[in-house]
Legacy VTK file of the C-alpha trace (Angstrom):
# vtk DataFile Version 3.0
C-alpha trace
ASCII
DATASET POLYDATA
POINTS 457 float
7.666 -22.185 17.820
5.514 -22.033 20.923
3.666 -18.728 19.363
2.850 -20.344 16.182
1.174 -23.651 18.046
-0.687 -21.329 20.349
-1.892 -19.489 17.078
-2.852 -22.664 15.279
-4.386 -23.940 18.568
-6.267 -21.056 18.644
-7.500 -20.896 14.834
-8.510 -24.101 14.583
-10.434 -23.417 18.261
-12.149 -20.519 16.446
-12.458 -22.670 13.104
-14.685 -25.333 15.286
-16.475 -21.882 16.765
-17.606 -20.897 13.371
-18.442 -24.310 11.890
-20.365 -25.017 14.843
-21.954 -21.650 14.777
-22.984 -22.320 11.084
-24.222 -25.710 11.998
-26.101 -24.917 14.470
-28.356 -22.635 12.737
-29.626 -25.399 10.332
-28.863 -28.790 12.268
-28.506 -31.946 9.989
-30.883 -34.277 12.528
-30.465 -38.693 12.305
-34.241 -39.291 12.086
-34.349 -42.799 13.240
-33.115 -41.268 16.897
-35.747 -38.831 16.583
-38.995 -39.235 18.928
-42.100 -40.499 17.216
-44.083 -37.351 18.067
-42.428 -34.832 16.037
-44.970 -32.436 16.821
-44.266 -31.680 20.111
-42.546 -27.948 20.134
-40.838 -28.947 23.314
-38.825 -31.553 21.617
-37.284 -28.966 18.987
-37.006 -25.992 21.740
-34.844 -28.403 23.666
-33.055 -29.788 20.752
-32.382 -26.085 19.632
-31.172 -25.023 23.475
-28.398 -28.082 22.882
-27.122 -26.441 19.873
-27.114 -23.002 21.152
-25.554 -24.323 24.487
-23.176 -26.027 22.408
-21.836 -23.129 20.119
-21.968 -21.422 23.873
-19.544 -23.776 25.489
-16.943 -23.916 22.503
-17.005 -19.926 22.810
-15.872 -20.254 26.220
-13.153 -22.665 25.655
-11.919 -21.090 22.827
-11.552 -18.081 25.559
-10.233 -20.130 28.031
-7.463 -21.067 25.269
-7.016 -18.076 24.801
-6.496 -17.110 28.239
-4.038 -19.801 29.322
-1.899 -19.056 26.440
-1.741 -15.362 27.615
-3.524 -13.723 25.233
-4.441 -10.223 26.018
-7.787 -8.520 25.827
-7.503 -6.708 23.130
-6.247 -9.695 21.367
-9.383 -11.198 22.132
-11.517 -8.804 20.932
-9.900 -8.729 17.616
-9.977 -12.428 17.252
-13.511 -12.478 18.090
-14.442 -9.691 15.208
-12.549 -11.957 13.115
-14.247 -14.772 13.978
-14.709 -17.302 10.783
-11.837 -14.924 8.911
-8.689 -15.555 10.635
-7.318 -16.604 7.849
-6.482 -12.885 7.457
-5.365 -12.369 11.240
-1.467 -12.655 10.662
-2.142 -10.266 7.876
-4.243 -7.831 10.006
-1.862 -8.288 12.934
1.604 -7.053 10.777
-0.643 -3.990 9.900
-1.323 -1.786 13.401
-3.893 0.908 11.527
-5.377 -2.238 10.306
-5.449 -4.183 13.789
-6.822 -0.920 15.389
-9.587 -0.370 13.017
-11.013 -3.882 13.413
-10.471 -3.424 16.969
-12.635 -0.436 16.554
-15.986 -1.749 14.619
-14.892 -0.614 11.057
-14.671 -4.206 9.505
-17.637 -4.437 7.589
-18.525 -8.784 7.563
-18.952 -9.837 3.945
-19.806 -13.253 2.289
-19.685 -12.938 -1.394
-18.566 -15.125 -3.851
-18.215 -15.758 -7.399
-17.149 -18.947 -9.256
-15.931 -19.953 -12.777
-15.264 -23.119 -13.199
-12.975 -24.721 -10.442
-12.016 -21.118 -9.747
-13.340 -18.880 -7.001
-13.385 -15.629 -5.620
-14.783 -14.811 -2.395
-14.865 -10.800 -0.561
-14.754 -11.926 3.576
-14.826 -8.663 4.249
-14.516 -4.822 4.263
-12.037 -2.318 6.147
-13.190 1.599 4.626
-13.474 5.066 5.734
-13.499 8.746 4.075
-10.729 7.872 2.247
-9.302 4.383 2.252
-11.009 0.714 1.514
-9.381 -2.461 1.746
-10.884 -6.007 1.060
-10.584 -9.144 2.428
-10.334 -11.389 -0.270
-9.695 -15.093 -0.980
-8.705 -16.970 -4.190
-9.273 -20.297 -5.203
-7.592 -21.961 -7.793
-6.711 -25.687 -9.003
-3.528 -27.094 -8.243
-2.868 -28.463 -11.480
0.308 -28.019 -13.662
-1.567 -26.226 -16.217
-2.278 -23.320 -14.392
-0.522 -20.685 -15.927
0.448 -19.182 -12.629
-0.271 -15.995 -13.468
-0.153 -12.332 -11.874
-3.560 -11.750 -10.314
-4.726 -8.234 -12.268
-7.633 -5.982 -10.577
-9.362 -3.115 -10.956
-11.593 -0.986 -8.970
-14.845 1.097 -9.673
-17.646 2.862 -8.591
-21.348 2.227 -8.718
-21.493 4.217 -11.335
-18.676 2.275 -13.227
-16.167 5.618 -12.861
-12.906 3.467 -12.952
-11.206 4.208 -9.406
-8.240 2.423 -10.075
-7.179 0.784 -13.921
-5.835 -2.989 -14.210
-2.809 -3.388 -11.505
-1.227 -6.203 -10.773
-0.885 -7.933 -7.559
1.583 -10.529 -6.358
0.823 -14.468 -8.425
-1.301 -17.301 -6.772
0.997 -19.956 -5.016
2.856 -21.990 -7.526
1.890 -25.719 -8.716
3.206 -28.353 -5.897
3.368 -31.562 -7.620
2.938 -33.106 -4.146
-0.331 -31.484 -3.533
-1.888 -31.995 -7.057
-5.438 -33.091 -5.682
-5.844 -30.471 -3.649
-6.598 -26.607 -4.634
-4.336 -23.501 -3.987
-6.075 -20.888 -1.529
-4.905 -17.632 -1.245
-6.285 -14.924 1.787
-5.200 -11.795 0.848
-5.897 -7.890 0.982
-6.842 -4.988 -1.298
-6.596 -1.446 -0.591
-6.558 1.720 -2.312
-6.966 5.225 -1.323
-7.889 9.003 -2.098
-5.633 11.999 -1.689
-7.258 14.777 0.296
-7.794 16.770 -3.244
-9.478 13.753 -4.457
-13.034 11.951 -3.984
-14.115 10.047 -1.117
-14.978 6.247 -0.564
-18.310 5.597 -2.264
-21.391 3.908 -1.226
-20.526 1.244 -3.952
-17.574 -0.897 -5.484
-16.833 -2.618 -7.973
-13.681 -5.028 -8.053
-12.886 -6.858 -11.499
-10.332 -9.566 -11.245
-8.903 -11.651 -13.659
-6.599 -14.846 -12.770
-5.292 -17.123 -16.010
-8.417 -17.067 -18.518
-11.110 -16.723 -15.290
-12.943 -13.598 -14.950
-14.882 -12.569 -11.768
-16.832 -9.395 -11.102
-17.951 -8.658 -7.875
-20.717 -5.243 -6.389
-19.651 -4.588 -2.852
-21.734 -2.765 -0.922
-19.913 -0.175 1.526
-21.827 0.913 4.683
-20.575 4.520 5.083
-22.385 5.300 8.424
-19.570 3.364 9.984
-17.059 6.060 9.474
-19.443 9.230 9.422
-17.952 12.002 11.237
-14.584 10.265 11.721
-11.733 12.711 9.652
-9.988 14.658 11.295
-8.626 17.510 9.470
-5.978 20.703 10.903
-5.935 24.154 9.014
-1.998 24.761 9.989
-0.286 27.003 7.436
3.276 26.938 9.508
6.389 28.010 7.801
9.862 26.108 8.122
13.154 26.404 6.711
15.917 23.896 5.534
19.187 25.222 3.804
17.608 28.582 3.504
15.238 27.030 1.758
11.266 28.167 2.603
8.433 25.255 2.512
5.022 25.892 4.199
2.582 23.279 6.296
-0.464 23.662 5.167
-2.872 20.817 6.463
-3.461 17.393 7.658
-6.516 15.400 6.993
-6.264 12.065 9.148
-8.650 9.444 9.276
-8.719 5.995 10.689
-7.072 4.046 7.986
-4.610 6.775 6.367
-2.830 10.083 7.065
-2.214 12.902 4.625
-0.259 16.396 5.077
-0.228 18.681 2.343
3.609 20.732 2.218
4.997 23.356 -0.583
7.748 25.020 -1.528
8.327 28.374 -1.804
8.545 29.749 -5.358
11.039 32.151 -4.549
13.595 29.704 -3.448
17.096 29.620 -5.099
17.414 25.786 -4.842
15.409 22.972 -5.719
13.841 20.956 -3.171
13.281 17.965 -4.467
12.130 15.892 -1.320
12.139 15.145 2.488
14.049 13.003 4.439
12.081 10.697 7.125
9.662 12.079 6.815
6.801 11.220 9.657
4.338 11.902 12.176
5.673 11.274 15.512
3.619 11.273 19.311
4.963 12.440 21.728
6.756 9.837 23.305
8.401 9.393 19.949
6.351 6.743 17.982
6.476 7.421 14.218
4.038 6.951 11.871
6.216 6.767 8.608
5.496 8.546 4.991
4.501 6.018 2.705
4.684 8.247 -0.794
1.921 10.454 -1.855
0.887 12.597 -4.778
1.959 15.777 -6.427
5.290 17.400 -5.629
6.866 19.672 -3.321
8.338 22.354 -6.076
4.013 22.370 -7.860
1.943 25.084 -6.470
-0.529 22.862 -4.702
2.545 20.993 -3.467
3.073 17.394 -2.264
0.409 15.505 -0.400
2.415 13.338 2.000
0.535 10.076 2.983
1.395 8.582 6.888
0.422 5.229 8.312
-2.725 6.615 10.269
-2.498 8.125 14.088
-6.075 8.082 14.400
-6.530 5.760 17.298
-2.908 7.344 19.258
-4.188 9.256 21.967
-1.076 11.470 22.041
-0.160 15.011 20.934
1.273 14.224 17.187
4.308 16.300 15.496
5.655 16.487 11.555
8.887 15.182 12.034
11.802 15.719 9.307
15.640 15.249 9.529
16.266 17.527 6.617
15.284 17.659 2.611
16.965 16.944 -0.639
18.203 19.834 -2.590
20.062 20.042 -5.427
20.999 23.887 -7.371
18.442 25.033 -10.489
19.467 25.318 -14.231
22.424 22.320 -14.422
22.940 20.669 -17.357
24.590 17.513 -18.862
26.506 17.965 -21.601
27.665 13.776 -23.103
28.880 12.662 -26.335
27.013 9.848 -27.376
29.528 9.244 -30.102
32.432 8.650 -27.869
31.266 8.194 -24.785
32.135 10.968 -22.796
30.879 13.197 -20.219
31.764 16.862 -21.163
29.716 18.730 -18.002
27.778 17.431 -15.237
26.100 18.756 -12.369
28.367 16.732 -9.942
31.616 14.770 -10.501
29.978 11.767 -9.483
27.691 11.895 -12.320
28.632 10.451 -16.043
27.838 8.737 -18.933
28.682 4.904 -18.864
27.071 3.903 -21.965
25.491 4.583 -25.267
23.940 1.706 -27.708
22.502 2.244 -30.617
19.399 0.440 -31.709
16.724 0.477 -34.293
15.247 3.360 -33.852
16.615 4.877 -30.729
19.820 5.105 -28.907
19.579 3.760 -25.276
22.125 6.471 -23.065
22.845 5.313 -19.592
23.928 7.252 -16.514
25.843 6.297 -13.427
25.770 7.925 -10.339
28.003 6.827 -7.724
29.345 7.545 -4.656
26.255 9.146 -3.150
25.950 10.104 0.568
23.242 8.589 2.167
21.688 11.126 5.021
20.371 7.984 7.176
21.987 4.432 7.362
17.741 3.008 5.883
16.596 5.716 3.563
17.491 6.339 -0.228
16.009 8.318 -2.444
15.014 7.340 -6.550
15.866 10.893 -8.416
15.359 11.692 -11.863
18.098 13.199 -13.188
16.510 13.605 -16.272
12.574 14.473 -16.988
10.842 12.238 -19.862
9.085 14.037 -23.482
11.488 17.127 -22.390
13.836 19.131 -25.315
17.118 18.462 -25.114
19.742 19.941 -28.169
22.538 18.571 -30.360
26.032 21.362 -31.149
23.857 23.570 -33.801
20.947 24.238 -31.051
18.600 21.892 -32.986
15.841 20.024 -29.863
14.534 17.056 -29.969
12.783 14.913 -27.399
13.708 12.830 -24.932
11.640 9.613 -24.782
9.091 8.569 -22.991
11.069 5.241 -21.912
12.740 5.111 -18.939
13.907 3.057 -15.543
16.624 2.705 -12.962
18.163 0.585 -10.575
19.942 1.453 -7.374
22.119 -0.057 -4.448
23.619 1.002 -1.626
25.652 -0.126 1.753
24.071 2.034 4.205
26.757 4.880 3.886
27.172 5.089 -0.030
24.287 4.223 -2.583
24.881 3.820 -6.570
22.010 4.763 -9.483
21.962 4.008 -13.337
19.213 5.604 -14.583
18.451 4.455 -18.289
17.149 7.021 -21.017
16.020 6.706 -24.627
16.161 9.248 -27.771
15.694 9.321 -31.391
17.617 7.743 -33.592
19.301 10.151 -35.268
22.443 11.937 -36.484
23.154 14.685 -34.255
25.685 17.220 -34.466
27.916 16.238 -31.356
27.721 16.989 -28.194
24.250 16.704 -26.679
23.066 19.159 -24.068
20.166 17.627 -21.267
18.819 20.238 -18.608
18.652 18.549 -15.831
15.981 18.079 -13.633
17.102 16.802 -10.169
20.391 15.504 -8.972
21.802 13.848 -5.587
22.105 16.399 -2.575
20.711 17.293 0.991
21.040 19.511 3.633
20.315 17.776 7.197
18.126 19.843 9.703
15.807 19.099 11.909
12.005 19.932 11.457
9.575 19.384 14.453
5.385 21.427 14.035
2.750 20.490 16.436
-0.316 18.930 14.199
-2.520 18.174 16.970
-2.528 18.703 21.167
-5.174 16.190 21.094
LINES 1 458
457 0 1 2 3 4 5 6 7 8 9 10 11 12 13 14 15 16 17 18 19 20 21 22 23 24 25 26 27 28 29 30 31 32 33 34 35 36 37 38 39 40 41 42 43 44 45 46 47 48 49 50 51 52 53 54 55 56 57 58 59 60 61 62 63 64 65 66 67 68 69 70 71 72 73 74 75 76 77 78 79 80 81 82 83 84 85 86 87 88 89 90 91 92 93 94 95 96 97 98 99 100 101 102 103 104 105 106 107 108 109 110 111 112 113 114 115 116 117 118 119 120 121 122 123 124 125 126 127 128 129 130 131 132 133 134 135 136 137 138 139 140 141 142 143 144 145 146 147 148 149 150 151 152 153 154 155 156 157 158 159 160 161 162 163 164 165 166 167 168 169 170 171 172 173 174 175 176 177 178 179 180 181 182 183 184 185 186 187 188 189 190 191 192 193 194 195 196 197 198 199 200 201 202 203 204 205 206 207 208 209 210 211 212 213 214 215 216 217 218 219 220 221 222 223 224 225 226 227 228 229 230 231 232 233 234 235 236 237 238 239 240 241 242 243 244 245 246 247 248 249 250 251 252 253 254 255 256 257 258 259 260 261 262 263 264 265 266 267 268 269 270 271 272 273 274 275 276 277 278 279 280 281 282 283 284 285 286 287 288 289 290 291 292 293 294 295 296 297 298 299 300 301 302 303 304 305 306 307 308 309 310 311 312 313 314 315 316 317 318 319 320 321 322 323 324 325 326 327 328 329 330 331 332 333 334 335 336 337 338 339 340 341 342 343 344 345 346 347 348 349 350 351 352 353 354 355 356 357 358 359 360 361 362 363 364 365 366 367 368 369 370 371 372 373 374 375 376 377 378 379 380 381 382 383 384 385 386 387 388 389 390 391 392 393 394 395 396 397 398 399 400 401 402 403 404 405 406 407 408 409 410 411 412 413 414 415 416 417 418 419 420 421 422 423 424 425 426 427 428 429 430 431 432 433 434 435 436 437 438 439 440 441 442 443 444 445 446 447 448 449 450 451 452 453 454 455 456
């Protein structure tokens, strides 16, 4: 409780800062307390010298808030690069390769808005380097029970309209409140999106469409590269490690202020599928991790799996790949089910079966349970496909058809044991009994420790 008054002390401290600071640059004067000689320069250096003096002296005691509610210094200095935005600071603070970047001159101060009707969209700001950008955004809508509450949907592009990202969706505006239907619904948010190492870099200019309910709003940001010039770091490394006999190779990391990537592969000549890596990280040396956040590619392709890490940049420490082992399952295992009546005539493990087949108008939905799975750490779980989508499979008399493009999943787990259903869709027709899937992954690990140097600093 004490934490969030000394933050709303603060903010609205640095609230008055900025109004004042706005204010004072164009002062709204009473001129019946004016002098008679306006003319006199003195008059308006001296009346200018208040204002400045003023903005001067709520500076300090902002500070001096600051300072008695213990505040540290580089708390400060992020506050103060935030000043008139920290609307975003509890945002920026959950976010440390956020909080360190602003810390270290890469927010780029913005003030762009566009309107449509009662609706508004304003960029605050911009966070970018070599390979990552994230805005500062805030949304305006009216808090009105016709609002359709909506998903926000964006997209990104280039100056030269080259789409960077296609329509996404990002989380809805706040929801009517019948008790604050005068008032409007404002929403500070942020953006991102990023480019593998393979892939292009940040350009000069963006281009973020966003639609909200009917309202459209188009916005040309302007991205001042110079700010991050020089600033990725990239490591030829080419190690070699092995888990369950299994070869992968290390080939790089590119690290930059903002994200992390290290490109891995898997040899070709392995007898076993690797199929993924379990926590996955870079570490310091005193044993803060950076965790793997996804990536692109995959570990079994010949340019392999890009891993992408919360950025080190700004940790001053000798960093290390960490790994407590990888998920591998055996090659060429099939499912063999009878959709007819029900049954599971071969599976790759006995903890994998058919637990359902309907029939529908012009497909038949199969699903598959998977249960009883060992978890390799108490917090991680990984989605596997058993099954790969637009793939052959064959009915009794070797005829293929296709699996189709159609399907999900849905997973829990206790910490010790997890449970999947994976959900699959095929043509509707009138196969020859049973049906034979190859399959593409399955559940499976071997647990071994994987520690190579990236950097001595």
């Amino acid at each position: 409780m004490k934490d969030e008054v000394e933050e709303q002390n603060v903010a609205q401290m640095m609230k008055k800062v900025s109004n004042d600071s706005s204010k004072s640059q164009f002062p709204e004067l009473d001129t019946e307390k004016l002098p008679r000689d306006r003319k006199k320069p003195r008059n308006r250096l001296s009346k200018r010298l208040f204002y400045i003096t003023g903005f001067t002296v709520v500076f300090l005691l902002a500070i001096l808030v600051l300072e008695r509610n213990g505040v540290s210094e580089e708390e400060r200095i992020v506050m103060e690069k935030l000043s008139g935005k920290l609307g975003y600071l509890k945002l920026i603070r959950e976010d440390q390769t956020l909080y360190n970047a602003v810390k270290h001159d890469l927010l780029q101060d913005l003030h762009m808005t566009d309107t449509d009707g009662d609706y508004s969209l304003t960029v605050d700001g911009l966070i970018a380097d070599e390979k990552k950008v994230v805005m500062l955004y805030t949304l305006t809508a009216p808090n009105q029970a016709s609002r359709k509450d909506s998903f926000l949907r964006y997209e990104i592009l280039d100056g030269k309209k080259n789409h960077l990202s296609s329509f996404s969706h990002a989380a809805p505006l706040s929801v009517y409140d019948k008790e604050k239907a005068e008032k409007v619904q404002v929403d500070a948010r942020l953006l991102d999106i990023s480019w593998s190492p393979e892939g292009g870099t940040t350009p000069d200019t963006l281009i973020l469409n966003v639609e909200l309910d009917d309202k459209k709003f188009s916005m040309t940001i302007p991205n001042d590269q110079s700010r991050y010039v020089d600033m990725k770091k990239t490591y030829q490394l080419e190690e070699a490690l092995t888990i369950g006999d299994q070869k992968l190779t290390v080939h790089e990391a590119v690290v930059t202020p903002l994200v992390a990537y290290v490109r891995i592969s898997a040899d070709s000549l392995n007898t076993r599928n690797i199929n993924g890596m379990i926590s996955l990280a870079i570490m310091n040396e005193e044993g803060k991790h950076y965790p793997s956040g996804g990536g692109s590619g995959d570990l079994m392709s010949p340019e392999g799996l890009n891993a992408r890490f919360i950025s080190n940049y700004f940790d001053s420490l000798p960093a290390f790949l960490v790994s407590e082992g990888a998920y591998i399952s055996d090659k060429n295992k099939k499912l063999v089910i009878n959709t007819d009546t029900k049954e599971t005539l071969l599976a790759p493990s006995e903890h994998i079966a058919l637990s359902e087949a309907i029939v529908k108008d012009e497909e038949i939905e199969i699903t598959i349970l998977t249960k009883d799975i060992d978890v390799p750490t108490p917090k991680e779980y990984r989605n596997f496909m058993l099954l790969s989508t637009n793939t052959a499979f064959t009915d009794s008399t070797g005829t293929e058809f296709m699996i189709l493009d159609d399907s999900r999943s849905g997973f829990n787990s206790n910490g010790e044991k997890a449970e999947q259903t994976l959900y699959y869709s095929i043509p509707k027709e009138d196969y020859e009994q049973p049906l034979t899937f190859e399959v593409e992954e399955y559940p499976g690990f071997v647990k071994e420790k994987v520690k190579i140097m990236l950097d001595s600093k």
